[in-house]
LUMMI-462224 format. One record per residue (C-alpha): x, y, z. Coordinates in steps of 0.05 Angstrom, whole numbers, padded with zeros to 5 digits, always signed. Layout:
REM residues N
XYZ
...
REM end
This chain:
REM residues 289
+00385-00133-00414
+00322-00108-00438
+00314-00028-00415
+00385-00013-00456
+00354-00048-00515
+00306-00004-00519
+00353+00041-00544
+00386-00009-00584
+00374+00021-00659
+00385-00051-00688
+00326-00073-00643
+00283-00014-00656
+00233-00045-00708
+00213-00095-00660
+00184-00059-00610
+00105-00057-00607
+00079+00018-00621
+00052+00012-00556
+00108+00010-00513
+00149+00070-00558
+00173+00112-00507
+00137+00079-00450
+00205+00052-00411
+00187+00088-00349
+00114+00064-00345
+00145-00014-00357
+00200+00000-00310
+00188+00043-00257
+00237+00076-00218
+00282+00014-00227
+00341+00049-00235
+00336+00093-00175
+00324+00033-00142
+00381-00010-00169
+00438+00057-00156
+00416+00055-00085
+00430-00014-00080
+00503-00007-00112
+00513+00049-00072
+00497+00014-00013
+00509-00068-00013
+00581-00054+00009
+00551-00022+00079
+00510-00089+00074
+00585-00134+00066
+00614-00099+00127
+00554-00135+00166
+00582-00199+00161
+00636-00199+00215
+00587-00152+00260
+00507-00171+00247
+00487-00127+00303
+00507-00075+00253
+00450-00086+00203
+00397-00054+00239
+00439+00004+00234
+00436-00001+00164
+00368-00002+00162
+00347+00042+00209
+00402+00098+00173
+00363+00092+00104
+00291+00088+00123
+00282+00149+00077
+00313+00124+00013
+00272+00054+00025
+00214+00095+00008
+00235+00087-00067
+00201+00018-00059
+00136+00056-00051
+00145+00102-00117
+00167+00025-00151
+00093-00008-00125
+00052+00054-00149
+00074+00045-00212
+00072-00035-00208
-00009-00040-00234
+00009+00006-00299
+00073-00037-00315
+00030-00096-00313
-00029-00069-00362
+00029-00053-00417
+00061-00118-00408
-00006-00157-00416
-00009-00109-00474
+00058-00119-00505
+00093-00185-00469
+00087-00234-00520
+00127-00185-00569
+00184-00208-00607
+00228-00163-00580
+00214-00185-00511
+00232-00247-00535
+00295-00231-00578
+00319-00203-00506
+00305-00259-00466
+00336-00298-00519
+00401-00262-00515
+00403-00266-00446
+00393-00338-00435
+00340-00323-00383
+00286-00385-00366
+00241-00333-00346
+00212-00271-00379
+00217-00208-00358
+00147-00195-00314
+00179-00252-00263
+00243-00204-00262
+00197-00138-00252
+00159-00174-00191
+00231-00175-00145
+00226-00100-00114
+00162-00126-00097
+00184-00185-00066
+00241-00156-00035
+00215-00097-00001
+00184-00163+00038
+00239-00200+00051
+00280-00158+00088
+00227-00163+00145
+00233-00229+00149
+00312-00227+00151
+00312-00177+00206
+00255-00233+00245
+00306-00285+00233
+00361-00251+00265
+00324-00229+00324
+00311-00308+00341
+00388-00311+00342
+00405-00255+00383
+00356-00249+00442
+00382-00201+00491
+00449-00193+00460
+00479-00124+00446
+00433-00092+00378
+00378-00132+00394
+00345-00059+00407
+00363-00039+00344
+00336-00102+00311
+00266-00086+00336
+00273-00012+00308
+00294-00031+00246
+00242-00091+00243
+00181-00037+00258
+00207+00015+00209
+00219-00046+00158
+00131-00065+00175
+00114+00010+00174
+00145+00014+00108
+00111-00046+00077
+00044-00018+00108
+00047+00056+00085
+00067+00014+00011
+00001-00025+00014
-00033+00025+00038
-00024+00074-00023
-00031+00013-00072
-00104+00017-00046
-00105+00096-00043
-00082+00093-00125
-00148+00064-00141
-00192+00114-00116
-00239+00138-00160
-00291+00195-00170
-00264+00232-00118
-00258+00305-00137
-00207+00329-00098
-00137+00320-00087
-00113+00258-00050
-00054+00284-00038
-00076+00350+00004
-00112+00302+00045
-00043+00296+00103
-00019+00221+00112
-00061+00156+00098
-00067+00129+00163
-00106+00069+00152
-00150+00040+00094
-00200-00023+00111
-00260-00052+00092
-00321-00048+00145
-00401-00061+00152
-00424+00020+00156
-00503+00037+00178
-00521+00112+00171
-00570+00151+00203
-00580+00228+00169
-00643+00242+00203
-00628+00296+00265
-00631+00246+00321
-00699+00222+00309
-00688+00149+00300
-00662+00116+00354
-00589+00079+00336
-00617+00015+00363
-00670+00015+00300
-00609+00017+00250
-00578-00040+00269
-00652-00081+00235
-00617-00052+00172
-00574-00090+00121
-00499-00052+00132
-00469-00021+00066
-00398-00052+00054
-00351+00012+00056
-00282+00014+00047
-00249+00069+00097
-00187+00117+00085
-00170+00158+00141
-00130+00211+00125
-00101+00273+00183
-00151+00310+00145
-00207+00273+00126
-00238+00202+00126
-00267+00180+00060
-00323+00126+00053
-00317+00082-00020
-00351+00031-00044
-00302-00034-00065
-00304-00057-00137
-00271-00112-00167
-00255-00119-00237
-00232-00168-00289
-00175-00148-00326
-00167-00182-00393
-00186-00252-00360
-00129-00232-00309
-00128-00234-00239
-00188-00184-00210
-00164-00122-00191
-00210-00072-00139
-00222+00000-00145
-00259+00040-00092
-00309+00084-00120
-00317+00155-00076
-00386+00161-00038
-00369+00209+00020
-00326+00247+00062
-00327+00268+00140
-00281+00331+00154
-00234+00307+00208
-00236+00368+00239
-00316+00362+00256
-00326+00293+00277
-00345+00257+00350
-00337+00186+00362
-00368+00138+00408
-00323+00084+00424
-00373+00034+00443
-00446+00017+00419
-00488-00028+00465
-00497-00099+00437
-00437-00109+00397
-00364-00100+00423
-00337-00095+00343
-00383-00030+00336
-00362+00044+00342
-00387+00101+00322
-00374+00175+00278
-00422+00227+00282
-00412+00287+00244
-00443+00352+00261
-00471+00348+00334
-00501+00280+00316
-00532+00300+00258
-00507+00246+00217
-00485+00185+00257
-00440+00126+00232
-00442+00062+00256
-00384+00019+00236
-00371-00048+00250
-00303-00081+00245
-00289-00148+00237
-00252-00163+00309
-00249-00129+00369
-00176-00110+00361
-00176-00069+00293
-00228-00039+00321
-00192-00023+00380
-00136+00001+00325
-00178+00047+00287
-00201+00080+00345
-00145+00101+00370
-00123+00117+00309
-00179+00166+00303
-00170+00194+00368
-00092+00216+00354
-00119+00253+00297
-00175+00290+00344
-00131+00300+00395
REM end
């Protein structure tokens, strides 16, 4: 209803200069998204008679969900050229046409929206079936259903990294990505760690990457009176390959600690509980190990 009049040469001398030949930015990957679903939703129908069957469903296309991820990356520069060009009149010669109540940024947030719902579904149904036959399967296809909604949030933060010089990308997989209370000590082992701690903490935000873990500093910004939206400047990186870790510092059960270097640069980081603290460090030792 409004992508295929894009093309429509009646409609042609409506459409704001800035979105000529900008469909893809507004849109996405909208159409790979919506041929997967035709291709698929009559798998989906078979379901009905057997539920158990669903997982199955799931658990068979966890590659092909990752199209949701491609559809949020894109998500932040569909929004900036609809703020730019939503109040058009050929948005709303479209809308018009289509007898919709709502425009078209409510019908752009749904992948969005979806790519959550289906982990709810798959909680709902294992309520009903607890211990029945593909309750298993349930579980699977509920964890890859959370991994996929975590490694989706996770690059919406990774895609507003900035000043780093390198390639994100050749970094291996994004991990994790959080926000922590970081002290530093670059002297070689002179200070005691205990005397850091006196010291307000820089706020950091942490990436760790199979390669690397980069420290950024949180920004938030205010887009055109929008909603703020946060970018994490670059300050450092530790090679992943060269760094120790002490799992526990004396005084406070949320603290580890990186050193780089034979101690040369120690990291104290503090998390906010005791359990994604206990996350990130195992985290970090997989990668060491």
């Amino acid at each position: 209803g409004y992508a295929s009049e894009m093309d429509n040469p009646n409609l042609v001398h409506l459409i704001p200069s800035a979105l000529q030949n900008k469909k893809e930015v507004l849109f996405g990957n909208l159409p790979e998204i919506y041929e997967f679903h035709n291709r698929h939703v009559r798998t989906g129908k078979n379901c009905i008679e057997n539920p158990e069957l669903l997982a199955r469903c799931f658990l068979k296309r966890k590659e092909d969900l990752q199209i949701y991820e491609k559809y949020c990356q894109n998500k932040p520069r569909s929004e900036a050229l609809w703020r730019q060009c939503g109040d058009s009149i050929f948005f709303q010669e479209c809308q018009r046409k289509l007898d919709h109540k709502l425009s078209l940024d409510a019908y752009l947030l749904k992948p969005v929206q979806r790519i959550t719902k289906y982990q709810l579904l798959l909680k709902e149904m294992l309520k009903c079936s607890k211990n029945s036959e593909g309750t298993a399967e349930l579980e699977e296809a509920l964890a890859t259903m959370l991994d996929i909604i975590k490694s989706v949030n996770d690059s919406m933060h990774q895609i507003a990294i900035t000043g780093y010089e390198g390639d994100v990308s050749e970094l291996g997989k994004l991990l994790m990505q959080g926000s922590f209370n970081v002290w530093t000590d670059h002297k070689k082992g002179h200070n005691k760690v205990k005397d850091l701690a006196r010291f307000k903490p820089m706020q950091r935000h942490l990436f760790l990457y199979t390669k690397i873990l980069l420290f950024c500093k949180k920004r938030e910004e205010n887009t055109d009176g929008h909603e703020k939206t946060a970018s994490y400047s670059f300050k450092n990186s530790l090679k992943m390959s060269t760094v120790g870790i002490t799992e526990n510092v004396k005084g406070d059960n949320k603290k580890f600690e990186i050193w780089y270097n034979g101690r040369e640069e120690v990291y104290i980081i503090q998390a906010s509980s005791v359990e994604l603290k206990n996350t990130w460090i195992s985290e970090i030792r997989k990668v060491l190990t």
